[in-house]
MARTOR-831396 format. One line per field, with one value per residue (C-alpha): residue number from 1; x, z, y negated; residue in one letter. Coordinates in Angstrom, 1 decimal, m for minus. Layout:
// MARTOR-831396
lumdo = [NUM; ...]
x = [X; ...]
z = [Z; ...]
y = [Y; ...]
seba = [A; ...]
This chain:
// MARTOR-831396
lumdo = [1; 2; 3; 4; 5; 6; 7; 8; 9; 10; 11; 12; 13; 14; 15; 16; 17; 18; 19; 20; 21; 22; 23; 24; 25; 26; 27; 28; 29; 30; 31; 32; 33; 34; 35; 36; 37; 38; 39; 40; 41; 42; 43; 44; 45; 46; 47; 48; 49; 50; 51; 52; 53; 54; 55; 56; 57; 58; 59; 60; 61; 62; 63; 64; 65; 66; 67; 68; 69; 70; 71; 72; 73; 74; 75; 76; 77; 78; 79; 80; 81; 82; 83; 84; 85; 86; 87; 88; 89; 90; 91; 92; 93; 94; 95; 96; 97; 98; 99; 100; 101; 102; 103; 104; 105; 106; 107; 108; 109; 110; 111; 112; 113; 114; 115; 116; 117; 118; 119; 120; 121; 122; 123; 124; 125; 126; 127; 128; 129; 130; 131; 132; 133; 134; 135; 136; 137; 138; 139; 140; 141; 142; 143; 144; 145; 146; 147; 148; 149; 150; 151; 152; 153; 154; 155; 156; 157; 158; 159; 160; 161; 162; 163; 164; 165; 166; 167; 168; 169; 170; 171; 172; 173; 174; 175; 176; 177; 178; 179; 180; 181; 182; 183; 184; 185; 186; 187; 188; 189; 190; 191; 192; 193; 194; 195; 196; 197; 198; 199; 200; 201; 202; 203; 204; 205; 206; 207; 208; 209; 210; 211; 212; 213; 214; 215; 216; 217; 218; 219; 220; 221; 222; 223; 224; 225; 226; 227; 228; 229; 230; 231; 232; 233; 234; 235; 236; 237; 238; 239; 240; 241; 242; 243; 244; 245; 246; 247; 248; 249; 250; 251; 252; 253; 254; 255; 256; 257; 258; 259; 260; 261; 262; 263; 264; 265; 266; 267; 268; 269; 270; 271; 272; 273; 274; 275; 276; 277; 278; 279; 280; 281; 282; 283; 284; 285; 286; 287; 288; 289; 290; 291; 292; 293; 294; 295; 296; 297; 298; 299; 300; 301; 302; 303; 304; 305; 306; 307; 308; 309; 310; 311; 312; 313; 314; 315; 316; 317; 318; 319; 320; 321; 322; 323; 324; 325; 326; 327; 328; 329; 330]
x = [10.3; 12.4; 11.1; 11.5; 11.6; 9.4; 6.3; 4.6; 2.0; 2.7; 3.0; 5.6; 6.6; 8.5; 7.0; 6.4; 4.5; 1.5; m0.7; m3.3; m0.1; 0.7; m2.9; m3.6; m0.2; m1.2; m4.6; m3.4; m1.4; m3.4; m6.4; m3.5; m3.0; m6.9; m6.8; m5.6; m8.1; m10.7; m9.4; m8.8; m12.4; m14.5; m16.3; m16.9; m13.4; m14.9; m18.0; m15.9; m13.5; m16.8; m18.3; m14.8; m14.3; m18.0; m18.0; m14.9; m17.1; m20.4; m18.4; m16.4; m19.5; m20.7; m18.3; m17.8; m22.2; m21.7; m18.9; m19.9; m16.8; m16.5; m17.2; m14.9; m16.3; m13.2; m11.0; m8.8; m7.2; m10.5; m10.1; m6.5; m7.6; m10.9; m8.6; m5.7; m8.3; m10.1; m6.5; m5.5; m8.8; m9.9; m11.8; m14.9; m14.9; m18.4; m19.4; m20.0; m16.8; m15.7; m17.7; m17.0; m13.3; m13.5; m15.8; m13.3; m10.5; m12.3; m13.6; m10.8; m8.1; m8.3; m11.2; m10.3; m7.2; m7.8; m8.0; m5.5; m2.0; m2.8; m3.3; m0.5; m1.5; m2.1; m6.2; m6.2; m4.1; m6.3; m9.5; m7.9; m6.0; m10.0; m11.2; m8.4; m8.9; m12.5; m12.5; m9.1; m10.8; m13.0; m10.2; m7.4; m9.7; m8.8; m10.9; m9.4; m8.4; m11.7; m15.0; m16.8; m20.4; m21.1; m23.2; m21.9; m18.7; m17.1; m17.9; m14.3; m11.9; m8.3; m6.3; m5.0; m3.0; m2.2; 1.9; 1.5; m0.6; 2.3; 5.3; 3.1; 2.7; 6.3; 5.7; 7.5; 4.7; 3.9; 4.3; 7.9; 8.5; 8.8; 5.1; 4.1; 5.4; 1.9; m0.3; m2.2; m2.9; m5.1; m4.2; m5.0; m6.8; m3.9; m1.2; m0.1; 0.8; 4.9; 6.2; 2.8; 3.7; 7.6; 6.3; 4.3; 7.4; 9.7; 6.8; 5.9; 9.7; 10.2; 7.5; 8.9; 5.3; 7.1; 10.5; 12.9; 14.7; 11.2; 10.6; 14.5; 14.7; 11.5; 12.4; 16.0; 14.9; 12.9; 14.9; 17.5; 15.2; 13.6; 17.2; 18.7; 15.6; 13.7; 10.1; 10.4; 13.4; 15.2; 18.0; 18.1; 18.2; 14.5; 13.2; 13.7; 11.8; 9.7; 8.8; 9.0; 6.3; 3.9; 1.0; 0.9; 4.5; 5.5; 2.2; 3.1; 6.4; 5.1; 2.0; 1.6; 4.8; 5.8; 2.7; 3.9; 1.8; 2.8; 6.5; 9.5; 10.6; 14.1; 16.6; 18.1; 14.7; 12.8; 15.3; 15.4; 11.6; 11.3; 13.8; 11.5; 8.7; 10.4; 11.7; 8.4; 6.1; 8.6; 9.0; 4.9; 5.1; 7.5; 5.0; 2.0; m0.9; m2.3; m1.7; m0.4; 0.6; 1.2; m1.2; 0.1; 3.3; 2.6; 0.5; 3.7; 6.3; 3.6; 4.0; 8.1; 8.2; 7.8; 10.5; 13.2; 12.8; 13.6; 16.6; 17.9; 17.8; 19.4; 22.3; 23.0; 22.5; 25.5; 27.5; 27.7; 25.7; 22.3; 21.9; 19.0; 15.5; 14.5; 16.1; 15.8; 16.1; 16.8]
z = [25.8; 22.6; 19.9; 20.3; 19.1; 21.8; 22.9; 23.1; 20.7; 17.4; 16.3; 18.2; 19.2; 20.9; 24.5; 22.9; 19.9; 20.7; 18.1; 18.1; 16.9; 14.1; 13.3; 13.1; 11.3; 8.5; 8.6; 7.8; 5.0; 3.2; 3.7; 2.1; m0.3; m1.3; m1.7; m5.5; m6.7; m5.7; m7.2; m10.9; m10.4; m8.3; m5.2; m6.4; m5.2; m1.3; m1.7; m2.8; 0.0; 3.0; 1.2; 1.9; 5.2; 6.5; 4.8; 6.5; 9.7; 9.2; 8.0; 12.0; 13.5; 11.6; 12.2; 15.9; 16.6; 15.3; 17.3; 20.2; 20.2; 21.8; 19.7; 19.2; 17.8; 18.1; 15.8; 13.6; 11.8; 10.1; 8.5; 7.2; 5.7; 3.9; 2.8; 1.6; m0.5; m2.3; m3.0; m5.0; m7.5; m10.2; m9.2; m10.8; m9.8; m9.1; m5.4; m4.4; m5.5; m3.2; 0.1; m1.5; m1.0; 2.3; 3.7; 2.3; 3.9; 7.0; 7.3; 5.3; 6.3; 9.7; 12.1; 11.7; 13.3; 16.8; 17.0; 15.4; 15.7; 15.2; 11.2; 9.2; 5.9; 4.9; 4.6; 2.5; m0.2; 0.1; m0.3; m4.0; m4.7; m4.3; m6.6; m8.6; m9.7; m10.1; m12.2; m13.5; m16.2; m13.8; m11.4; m14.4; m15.9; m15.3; m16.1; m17.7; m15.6; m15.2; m13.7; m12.5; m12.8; m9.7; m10.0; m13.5; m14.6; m17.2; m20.9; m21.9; m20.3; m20.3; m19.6; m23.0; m21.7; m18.6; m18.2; m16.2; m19.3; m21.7; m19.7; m20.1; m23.5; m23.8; m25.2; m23.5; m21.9; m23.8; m20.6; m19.6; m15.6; m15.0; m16.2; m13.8; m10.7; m9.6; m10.6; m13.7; m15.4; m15.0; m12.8; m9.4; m7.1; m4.6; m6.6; m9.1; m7.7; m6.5; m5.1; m2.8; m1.9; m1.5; 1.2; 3.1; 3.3; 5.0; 7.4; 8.2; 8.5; 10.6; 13.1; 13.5; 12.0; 8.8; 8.5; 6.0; 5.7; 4.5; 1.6; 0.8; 0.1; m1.5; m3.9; m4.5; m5.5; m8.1; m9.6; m9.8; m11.7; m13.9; m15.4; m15.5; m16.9; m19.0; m20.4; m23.3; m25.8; m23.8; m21.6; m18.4; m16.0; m17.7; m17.7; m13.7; m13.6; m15.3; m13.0; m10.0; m11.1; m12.7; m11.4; m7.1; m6.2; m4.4; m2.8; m1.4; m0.6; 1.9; 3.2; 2.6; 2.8; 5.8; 7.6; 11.4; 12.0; 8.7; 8.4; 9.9; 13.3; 13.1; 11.3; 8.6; 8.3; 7.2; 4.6; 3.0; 3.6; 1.7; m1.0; m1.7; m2.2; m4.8; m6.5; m6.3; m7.7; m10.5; m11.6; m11.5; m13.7; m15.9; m16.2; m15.2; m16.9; m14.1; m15.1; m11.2; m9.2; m6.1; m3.6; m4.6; m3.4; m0.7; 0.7; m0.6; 1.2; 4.5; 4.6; 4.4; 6.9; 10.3; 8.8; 7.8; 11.6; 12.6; 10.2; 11.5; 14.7; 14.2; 12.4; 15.3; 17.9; 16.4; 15.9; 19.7; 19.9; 21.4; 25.0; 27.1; 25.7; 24.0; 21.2; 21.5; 17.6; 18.3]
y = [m1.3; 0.0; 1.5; 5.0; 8.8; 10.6; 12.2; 8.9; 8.0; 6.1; 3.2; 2.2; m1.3; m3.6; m5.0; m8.4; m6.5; m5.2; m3.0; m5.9; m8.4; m6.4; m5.7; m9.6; m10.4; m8.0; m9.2; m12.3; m11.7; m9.7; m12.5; m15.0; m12.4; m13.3; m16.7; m16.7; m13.8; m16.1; m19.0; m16.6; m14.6; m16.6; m15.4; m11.6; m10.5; m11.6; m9.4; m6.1; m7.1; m7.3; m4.4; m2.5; m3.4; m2.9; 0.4; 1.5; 0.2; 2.2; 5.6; 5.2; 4.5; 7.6; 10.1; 9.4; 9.2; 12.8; 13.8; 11.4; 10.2; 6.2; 3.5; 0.1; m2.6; m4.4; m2.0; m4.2; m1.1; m0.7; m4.5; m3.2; m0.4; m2.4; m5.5; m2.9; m1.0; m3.7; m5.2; m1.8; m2.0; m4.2; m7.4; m6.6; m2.8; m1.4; m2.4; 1.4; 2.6; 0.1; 1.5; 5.0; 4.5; 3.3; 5.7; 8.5; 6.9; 7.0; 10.6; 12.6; 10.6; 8.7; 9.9; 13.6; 13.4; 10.7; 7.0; 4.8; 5.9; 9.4; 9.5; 11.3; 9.8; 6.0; 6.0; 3.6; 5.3; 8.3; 6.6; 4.9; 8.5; 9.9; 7.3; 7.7; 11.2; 11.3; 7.9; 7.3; 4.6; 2.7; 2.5; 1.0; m1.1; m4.6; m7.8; m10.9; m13.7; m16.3; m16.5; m12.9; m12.1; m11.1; m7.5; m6.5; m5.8; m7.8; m7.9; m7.5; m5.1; m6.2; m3.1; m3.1; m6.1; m5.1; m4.6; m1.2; m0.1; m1.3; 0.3; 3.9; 3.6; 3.0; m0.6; m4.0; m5.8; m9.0; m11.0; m12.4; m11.2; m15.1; m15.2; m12.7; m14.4; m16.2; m13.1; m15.2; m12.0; m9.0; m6.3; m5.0; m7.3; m8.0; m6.1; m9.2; m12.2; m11.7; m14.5; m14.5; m10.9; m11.8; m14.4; m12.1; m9.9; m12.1; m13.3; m9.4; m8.8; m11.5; m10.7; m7.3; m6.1; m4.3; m2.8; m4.2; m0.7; 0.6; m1.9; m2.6; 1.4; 1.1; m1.4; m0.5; 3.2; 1.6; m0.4; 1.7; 4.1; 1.2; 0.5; 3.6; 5.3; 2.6; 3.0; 1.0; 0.0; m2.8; m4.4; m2.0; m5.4; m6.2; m2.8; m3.0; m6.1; m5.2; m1.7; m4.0; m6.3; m4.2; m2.2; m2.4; m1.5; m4.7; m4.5; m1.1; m1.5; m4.5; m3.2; 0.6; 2.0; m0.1; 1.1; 2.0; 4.8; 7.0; 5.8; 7.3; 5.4; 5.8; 2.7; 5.5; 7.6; 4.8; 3.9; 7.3; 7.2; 4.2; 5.4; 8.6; 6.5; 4.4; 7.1; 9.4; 6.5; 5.6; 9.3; 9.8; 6.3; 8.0; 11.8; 10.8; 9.8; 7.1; 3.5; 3.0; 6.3; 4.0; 5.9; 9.3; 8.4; 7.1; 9.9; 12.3; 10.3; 10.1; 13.8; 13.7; 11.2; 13.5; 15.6; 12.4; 11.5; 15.2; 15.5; 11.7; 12.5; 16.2; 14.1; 11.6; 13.9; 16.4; 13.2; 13.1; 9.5; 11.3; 12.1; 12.8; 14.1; 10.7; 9.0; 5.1; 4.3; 0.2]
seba = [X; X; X; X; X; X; X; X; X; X; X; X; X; X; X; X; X; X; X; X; X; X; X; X; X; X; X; X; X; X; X; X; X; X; X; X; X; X; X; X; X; X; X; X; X; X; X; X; X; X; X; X; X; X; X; X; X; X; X; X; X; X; X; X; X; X; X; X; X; X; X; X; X; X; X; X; X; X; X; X; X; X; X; X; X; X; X; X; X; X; X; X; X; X; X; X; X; X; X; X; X; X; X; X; X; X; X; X; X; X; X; X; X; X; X; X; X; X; X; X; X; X; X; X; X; X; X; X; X; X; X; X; X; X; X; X; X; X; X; X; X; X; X; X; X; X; X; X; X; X; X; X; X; X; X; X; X; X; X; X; X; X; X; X; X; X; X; X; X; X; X; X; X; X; X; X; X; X; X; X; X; X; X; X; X; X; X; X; X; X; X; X; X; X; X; X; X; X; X; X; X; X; X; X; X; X; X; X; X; X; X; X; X; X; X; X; X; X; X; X; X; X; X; X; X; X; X; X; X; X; X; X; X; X; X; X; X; X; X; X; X; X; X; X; X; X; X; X; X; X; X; X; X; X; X; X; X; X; X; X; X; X; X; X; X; X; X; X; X; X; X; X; X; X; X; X; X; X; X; X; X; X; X; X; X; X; X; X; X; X; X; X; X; X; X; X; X; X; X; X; X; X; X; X; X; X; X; X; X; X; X; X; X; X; X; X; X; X; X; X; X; X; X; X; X; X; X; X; X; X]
């Protein structure tokens, strides 16, 4: 079975990759993803991730009780969405904020529209774009790397320090980019540590669980934006490097943006797709006020994506290469 442009329902895969695979392959990364938070803060980063994910649980179970809808207790999506959450926000974020994002996800964002597959917009970026606005401080205030208590927040907040909060003030962030690489610093949970992200990449790329075109636009927009149109006064090769490492953009560009169920399906859509969501986050970086605009960009470029796939396959279908009433895009 090809991945195709049809009535069926989304996501679509190959007959080797089954929604379950990709579930478990992102699953796992993000869990790998975990492994140095714990090691810089200790075990609180694990309680705000199970507080995510059984949130995310209890608000399904919720909404479906009420509209008597069938209950799976074997729904993986709902482990993305909780892992992808608690990766976006500070490590020692208030545990309720926490279950507050991810029961928002759940009903404003997933159960209203069907079961998995069915969700225009990435939950997970709505539940942090709903924090986002109603506590833009809690949500950019980033501890300092060590040991977390594990029911208060810490004594000192780091945001000062953080690069994302450097780049909007116009300043150069005191940290070289090959000092960022490992994630040694404070920032979002899941959102710092590169080369960990970077390896994730190629694994979800390889598997066929993400789309390269998605990230590669993603990334290229951005950097092509971070030179061209520099936050603070520097060489345009560093100001890139700078824009790619700060805040949660790799982290998006490998596990938001590349989500299967809210991204274009065809090769060329999902590269503009990915381009546009470069592009918007790196503009909203450049007018916005929000330390990291990552999860209003996304939801923005989830909304484009339905109409990228229409306008692909318009394009292709004049050029003489479509026949029949469905599009096989690989």
């Amino acid at each position: 079975m090809k991945l195709a442009l049809s009535d069926g329902r989304a996501p679509f895969y190959k007959k080797e990759q089954t929604v379950a695979t990709m579930m478990d392959d992102t699953i796992f990364c993000l869990l790998a993803l975990l492994i140095l938070p714990v090691v810089f803060y200790g075990v609180r980063p694990l309680i705000t991730v199970l507080v995510s994910c059984m949130s995310c649980f209890l608000a399904m179970v919720a909404f479906r009780l009420i509209h008597r809808r069938n209950i799976s207790l074997s729904e993986r999506s709902l482990l993305v969405t909780g892992l992808t959450i608690a990766m976006l926000l500070p490590a020692d974020i208030p545990y309720w904020m926490a279950a507050l994002a991810g029961a928002f996800a759940m009903f404003a964002a997933k159960e209203p529209f069907g079961s998995t597959g069915r969700n225009p917009f990435n939950p997970a970026a709505a539940g942090i774009a709903f924090l986002t606005v109603l506590w833009p401080e809690e949500v950019s205030r980033f501890p300092a790397v060590g040991p977390l208590p594990l029911w208060e927040r810490g004594a000192e907040a780091a945001s000062s320090q953080t690069p994302a909060l450097s780049l909007l003030q116009g300043l150069k962030p005191i940290l070289e980019p090959a000092e960022m690489l490992w994630g040694n610093y404070a920032g979002p949970l899941g959102g710092t540590a590169a080369l960990v992200i970077a390896g994730c990449c190629l694994f979800l790329c390889f598997r066929r669980t993400a789309r390269w075109e998605i990230t590669a636009g993603f990334l290229l927009s951005s950097a092509l934006i971070g030179a061209f149109w520099p936050r603070f006064l520097g060489s345009a090769a560093s100001s890139a490097a700078y824009e790619l490492l700060s805040g949660s953009l790799l982290f998006g560009a490998v596990f938001m943006a590349t989500d299967p169920v809210t991204s274009p399906k065809m090769p060329v859509a999902r590269f503009v797709y990915g381009m546009l969501g470069g592009a918007l986050l790196l503009c909203m970086r450049h007018v916005g006020q929000y330390q990291e605009p990552l999860c209003f960009a996304i939801l923005l470029s989830n909304g484009a994506a339905p109409l990228l796939d229409r306008l692909a396959l318009r394009i292709r279908t004049r050029g003489g290469i479509f026949r029949g009433k469905a599009f096989h895009a690989e």
